[in-house]
C-alpha positions in Angstrom: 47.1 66.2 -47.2 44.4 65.5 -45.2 42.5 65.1 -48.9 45.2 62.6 -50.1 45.0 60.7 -47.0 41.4 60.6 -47.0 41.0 59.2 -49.6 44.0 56.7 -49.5 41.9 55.7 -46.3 39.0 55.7 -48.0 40.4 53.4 -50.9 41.8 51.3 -48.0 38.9 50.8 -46.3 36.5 50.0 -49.2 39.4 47.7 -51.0 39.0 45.9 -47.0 35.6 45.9 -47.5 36.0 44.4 -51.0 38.6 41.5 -49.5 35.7 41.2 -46.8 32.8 40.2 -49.2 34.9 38.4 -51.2 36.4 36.4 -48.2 32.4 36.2 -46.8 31.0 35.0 -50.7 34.1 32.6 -50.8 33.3 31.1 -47.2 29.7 30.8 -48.2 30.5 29.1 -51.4 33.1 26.8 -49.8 31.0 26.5 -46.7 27.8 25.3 -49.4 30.0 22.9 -51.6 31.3 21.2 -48.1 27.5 20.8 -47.2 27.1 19.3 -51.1 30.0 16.7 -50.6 28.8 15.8 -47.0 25.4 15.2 -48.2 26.6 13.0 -51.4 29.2 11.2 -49.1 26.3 10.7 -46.8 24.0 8.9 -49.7 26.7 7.2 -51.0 27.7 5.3 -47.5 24.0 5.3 -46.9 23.2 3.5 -50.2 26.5 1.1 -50.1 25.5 0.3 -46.4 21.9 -0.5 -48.0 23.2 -2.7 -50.2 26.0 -4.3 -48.4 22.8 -5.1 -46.1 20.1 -6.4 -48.8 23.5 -8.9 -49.8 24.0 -9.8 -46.5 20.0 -10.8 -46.0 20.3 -12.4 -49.3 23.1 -14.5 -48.4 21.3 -15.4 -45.0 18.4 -16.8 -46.8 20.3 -18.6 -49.1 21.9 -20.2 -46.6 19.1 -20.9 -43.9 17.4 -22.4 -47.5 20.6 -24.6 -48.0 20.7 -25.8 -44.2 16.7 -26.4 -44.1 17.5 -28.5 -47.1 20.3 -30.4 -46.1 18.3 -30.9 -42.6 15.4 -32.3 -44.8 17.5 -34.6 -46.2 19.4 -35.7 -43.1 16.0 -35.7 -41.2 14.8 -38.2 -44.0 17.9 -40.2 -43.8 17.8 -40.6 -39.7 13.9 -41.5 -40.1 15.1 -44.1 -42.6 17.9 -45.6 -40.3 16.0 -45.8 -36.6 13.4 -47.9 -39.0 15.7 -50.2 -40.5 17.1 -50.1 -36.8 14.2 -50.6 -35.1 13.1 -53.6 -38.0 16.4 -55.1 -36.9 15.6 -55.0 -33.6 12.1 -56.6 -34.3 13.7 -59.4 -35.8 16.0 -59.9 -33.5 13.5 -60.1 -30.9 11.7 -62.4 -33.0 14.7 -64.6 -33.3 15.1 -65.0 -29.5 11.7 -65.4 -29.0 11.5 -68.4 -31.4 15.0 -70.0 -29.8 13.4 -69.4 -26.6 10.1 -71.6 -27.3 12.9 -74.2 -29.2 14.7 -74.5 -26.2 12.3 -73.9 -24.0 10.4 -76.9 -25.2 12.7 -78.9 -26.3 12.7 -82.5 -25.1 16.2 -84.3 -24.6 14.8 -87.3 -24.3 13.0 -87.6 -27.5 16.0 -86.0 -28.9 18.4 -88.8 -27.3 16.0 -91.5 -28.2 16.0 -90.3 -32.1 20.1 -90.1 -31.7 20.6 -93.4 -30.6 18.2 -95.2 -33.1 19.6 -93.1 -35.7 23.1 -94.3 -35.0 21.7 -98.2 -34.8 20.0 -97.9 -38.2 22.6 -96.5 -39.8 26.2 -96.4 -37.9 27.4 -95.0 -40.9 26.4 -91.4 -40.2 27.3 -91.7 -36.5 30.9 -92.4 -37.6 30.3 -89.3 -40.4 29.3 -87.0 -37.8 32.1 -87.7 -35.1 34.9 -87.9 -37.7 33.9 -84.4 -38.7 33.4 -83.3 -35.0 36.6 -84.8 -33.9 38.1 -82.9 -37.3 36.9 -79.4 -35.6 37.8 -80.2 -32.4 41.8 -80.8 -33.9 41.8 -77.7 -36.1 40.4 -75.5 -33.3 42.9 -77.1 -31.3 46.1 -76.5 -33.9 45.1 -72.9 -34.1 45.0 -72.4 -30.7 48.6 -73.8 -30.6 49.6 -71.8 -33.6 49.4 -67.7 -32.1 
């Protein structure tokens, strides 16, 4: 018996031996094809996170090239008003300039003088003249009355 049971041990033992490698070749190979995938997930989210990046610094450029653009343009445009401002301004300045010199030397006298023998030599203009004056004075009057 001891035979029989030898050798059934002896069967056991290398058929355990058997399940052993196979379990050890199976691990391996599972163990190497997990190593594979991990490395080809790895280049894929590598590469995608490449590219999602060269996109990104695309767009970035594209966009700072838009706004530097735009700001050219709006630069240009700003430029262009503070001159027409500033021409404005000039004239302006020229304009009360010139009415202060009028005023500044004008003579009331002379200018009362001229009036008068204006309205000798010809009455007709006087009476022009304070027609339409007195014609301003009513309709500034009836609109006032009017609101």
């Amino acid at each position: 018996m001891k035979n029989g049971t030898g050798t059934v041990r002896q069967q056991v033992e290398e058929n355990f031996d058997n399940v052993k490698e196979t379990a050890k070749e199976t691990t391996e190979n599972l163990k190497e094809r997990v190593v594979q995938k991990v490395g080809e997930t790895k280049e894929k989210v590598t590469g995608n996170l490449s590219n999602a990046a060269d996109k990104f610094h695309e767009k970035t450029d594209s966009a700072q090239q838009f706004l530097d653009s735009r700001a050219d343009t709006i630069n240009e445009y700003a430029h262009q008003a503070i001159e027409k401002a500033n021409q404005f301004g000039h004239r302006a300045a020229d304009a009360l300039n010139n009415s202060s010199d009028y005023i500044n030397n004008f003579d009331y006298e002379k200018a009362k003088r001229q009036v008068v023998t204006t309205v000798k030599e010809k009455p007709q203009i006087g009476l022009a003249v304070a027609g339409i004056f007195g014609l301003l004075i009513g309709l500034i009057i009836g609109r006032r009355n009017s609101r």
